[in-house]
N, C-alpha and C positions, 0 to 999 in steps of 0.2 A: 037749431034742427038736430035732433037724435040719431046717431047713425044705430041703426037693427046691427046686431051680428049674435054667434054663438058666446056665452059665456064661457069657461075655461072647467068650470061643472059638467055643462051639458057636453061640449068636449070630447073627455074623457068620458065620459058615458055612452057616448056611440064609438069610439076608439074601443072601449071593453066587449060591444056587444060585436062589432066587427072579430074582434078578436076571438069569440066563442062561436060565432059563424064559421068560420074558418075553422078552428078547431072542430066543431062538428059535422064539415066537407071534407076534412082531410082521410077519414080513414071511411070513407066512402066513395072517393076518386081512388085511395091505394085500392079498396076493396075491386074497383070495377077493372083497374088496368091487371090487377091478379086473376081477373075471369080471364080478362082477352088475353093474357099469357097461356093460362093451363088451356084454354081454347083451342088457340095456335100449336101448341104442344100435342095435342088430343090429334090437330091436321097432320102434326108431321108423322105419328104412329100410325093415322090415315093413308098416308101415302107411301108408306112404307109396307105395311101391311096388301096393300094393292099392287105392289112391285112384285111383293112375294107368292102372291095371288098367280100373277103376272109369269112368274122364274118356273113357277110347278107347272102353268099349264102347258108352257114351251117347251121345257125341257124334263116334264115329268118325273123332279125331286125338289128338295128344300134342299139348300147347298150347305156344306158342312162347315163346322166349326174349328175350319182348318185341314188342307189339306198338304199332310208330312211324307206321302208316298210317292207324289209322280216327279218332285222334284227336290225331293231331302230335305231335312231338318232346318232347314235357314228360309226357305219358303213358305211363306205362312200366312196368305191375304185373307180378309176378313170377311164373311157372309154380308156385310153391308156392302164391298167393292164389288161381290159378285151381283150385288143386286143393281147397282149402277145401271145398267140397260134398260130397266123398269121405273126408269128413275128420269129418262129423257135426260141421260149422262152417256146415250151411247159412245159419245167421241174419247170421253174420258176412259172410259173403259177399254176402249181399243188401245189407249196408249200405252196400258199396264202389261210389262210381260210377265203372264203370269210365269212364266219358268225362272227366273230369276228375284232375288231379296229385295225386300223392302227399302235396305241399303242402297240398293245399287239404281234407285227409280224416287230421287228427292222431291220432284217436281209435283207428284202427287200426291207425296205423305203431308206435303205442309197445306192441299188447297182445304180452305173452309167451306164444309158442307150445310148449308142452312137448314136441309132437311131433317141432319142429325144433330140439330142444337136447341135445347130446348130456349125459348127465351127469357127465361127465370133463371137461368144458368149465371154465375157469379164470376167463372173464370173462363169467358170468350175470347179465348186469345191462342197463340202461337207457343207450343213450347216448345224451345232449342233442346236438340239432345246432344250434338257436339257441333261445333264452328263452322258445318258446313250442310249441317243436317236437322230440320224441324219439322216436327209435328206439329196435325192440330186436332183438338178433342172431339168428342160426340158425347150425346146422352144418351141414348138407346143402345142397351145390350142386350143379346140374344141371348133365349134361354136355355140354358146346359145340364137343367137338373136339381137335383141336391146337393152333394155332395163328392162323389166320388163322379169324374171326366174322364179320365182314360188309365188306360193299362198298357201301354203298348207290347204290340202294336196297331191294337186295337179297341176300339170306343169303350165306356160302363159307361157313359152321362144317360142319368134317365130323361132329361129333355127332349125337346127336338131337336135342335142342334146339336151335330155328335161329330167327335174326334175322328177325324179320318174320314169320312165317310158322309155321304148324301143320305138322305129321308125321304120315304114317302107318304104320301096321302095315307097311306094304308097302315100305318105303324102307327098312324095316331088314335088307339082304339077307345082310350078315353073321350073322343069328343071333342072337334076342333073347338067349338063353344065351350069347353071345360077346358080350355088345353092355353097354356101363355106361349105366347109367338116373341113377345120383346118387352122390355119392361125400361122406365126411366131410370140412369147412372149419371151421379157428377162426375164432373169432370178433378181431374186433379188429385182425388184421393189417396192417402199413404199405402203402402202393399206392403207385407211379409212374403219374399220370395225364396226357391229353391231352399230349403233346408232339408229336403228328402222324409223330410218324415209327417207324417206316416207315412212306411216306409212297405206295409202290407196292407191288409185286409184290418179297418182300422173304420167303429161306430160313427155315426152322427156325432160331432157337438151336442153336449146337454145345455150348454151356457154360452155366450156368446164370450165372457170371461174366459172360458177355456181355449180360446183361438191363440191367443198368444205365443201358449205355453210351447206350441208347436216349433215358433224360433224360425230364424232364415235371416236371408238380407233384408234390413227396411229400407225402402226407396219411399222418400218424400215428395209428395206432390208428382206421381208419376201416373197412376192409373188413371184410366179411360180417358188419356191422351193422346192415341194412337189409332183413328178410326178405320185405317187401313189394317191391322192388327192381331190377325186371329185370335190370338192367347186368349184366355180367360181375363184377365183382369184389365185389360185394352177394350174388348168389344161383348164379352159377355155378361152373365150374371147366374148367382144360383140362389135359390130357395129354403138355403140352409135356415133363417132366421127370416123373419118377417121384414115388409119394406119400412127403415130407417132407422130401423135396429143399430143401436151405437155398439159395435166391437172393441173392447180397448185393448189400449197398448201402450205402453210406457216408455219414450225412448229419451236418453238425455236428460230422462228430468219432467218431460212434455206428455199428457195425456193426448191420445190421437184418436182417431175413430178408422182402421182401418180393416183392409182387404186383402184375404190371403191365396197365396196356391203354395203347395208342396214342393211342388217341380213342374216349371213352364213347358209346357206341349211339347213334344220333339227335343228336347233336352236331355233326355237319358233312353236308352234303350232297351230298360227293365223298370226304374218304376211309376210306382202310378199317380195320377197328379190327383188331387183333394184341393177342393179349392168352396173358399168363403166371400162369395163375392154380393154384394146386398145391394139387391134395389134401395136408391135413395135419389131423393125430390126435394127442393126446395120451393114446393106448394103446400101450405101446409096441412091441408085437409088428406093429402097422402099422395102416391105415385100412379100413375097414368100407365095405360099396359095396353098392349092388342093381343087380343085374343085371338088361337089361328083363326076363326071364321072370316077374320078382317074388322072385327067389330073391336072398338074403343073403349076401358072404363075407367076409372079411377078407383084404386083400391085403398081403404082408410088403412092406416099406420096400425088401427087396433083389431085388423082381423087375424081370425084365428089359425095358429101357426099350420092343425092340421090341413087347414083349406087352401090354405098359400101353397103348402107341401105339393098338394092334390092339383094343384094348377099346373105347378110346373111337370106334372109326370106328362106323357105319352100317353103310357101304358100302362099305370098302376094300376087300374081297376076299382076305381072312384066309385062311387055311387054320383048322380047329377048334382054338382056345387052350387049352392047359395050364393051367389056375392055381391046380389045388390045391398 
């Protein structure tokens, strides 16, 4: 009697076709879990966007991008903590005083906010900043502008979010539909900070090559770490450069892709901070944004600088933007 079974041929022949099955599931499962990230991601701009919805019609302003006046330069909580109440965070909110440093209130700089993480984010974790003291990041930064943030003692950011100072509905003459309210930022990114210069009244970047030359401290792996944060490159973003625009910079020997400011908020009492801080996403079809209306889009990598510029204004005085 014959025993039936597979030949060692036939085998390897459904072994191969298994194997090209798979191979052509595989980048159509990554394809579908990359929807339901930028999705998710698209919800948390949702909800944030509704908070802030939420903050103007209560208190009839957009809260500032840092406030250095009511309780001096070392106080410096960030338009995302002020949005906390809209956020069905009211406990946490109460527990922050605002009169006092970020320093002196650990318990809240290190909790993880799921609202503010996108989940395509690479570096979901806790960063230590000394033995007793941690942060933890976010990816949404508020938008400040182009390029020039403050002068103290007082605001130049052309965004909505402004130095020292609260916003209203009424300043945004461009168009809350034309106007960015928050934009995606990794976490972790290298900064050039405080080197004072520019040091006056001082153009746009032509190149994004040219950010360097400016100089300062580099701090590795520090930016958009600190969701509590005001600073610029903690919880903001500017429009200097289009969203994923690679910045370099050369430290050591190492190519980096980073993010600059002049001089951190409340740091000098004459000059004015410039800051290059770039939307960036790890979606690849490009960065995720709310627009003020409360409305959600995705903006491709390859749009056009003027239009990105024109987004981030107030008040420029745009003509109606294209951006689907």
């Amino acid at each position: 009697m014959k025993t039936r079974g597979f030949t060692l041929v036939e085998l390897l022949v459904v072994i191969a076709i298994i194997g090209i099955l798979v191979g052509l599931l595989l980048p159509a499962i990554q394809s579908a879990r990359e929807a339901a990230r930028r999705m998710q991601c698209q919800n948390n701009l949702k909800q944030i966007g509704l908070a802030l919805h939420n903050h103007e019609s209560a208190l009839k302003t957009i809260p500032p991008l840092g406030d250095y006046h009511s309780a001096g330069n070392s106080v410096y909580w960030s338009v995302q903590v002020r949005l906390l109440p809209y956020l069905e965070q009211s406990a946490l909110h109460s527990s922050v005083d605002f009169t006092k440093p970020i320093s002196l209130q650990p318990a809240v700089a290190r909790i993880r906010m799921p609202h503010l993480l996108c989940p395509s984010e690479l570096n979901d974790r806790e960063r230590p900043d000394s033995l007793t003291f941690t942060h933890y990041p976010l990816n949404y930064g508020a938008n400040a502008g182009l390029w020039q943030i403050a002068q103290p003692p007082s605001d130049r950011g052309s965004g909505v979010f402004l130095f020292n100072r609260s916003t209203k509905i009424q300043e945004i003459t461009d168009g809350l539909s034309n106007t960015l309210g928050m934009a995606e930022v990794k976490a972790f990114t290298p900064y050039l900070r405080d080197s004072g210069n520019p040091s006056g009244v001082a153009p746009v970047p032509s190149a994004p090559a040219d950010v360097s030359a400016f100089g300062g401290e580099f701090k590795l792996e520090s930016g958009h770490t600190e969701w509590v944060d005001a600073r610029m490159h903690q919880t903001g973003f500017t429009t200097t450069f289009t969203p994923n625009t690679k910045v370099p910079h050369v430290d050591g020997g190492k190519l980096y892709d980073i993010d600059f400011n002049s001089m951190r908020e409340g740091r000098s009492a004459i000059l004015p901070t410039y800051a290059v801080v770039t939307s960036r996403s790890y979606h690849t079809v490009g960065v995720n944004v709310l627009l003020m209306d409360g409305s959600v889009r995705t903006i491709s990598n390859s749009v056009v600088l003027e239009v990105w510029r024109g987004l981030g204004s107030r008040a420029g005085g745009e003509v109606a933007i294209q951006i689907e």
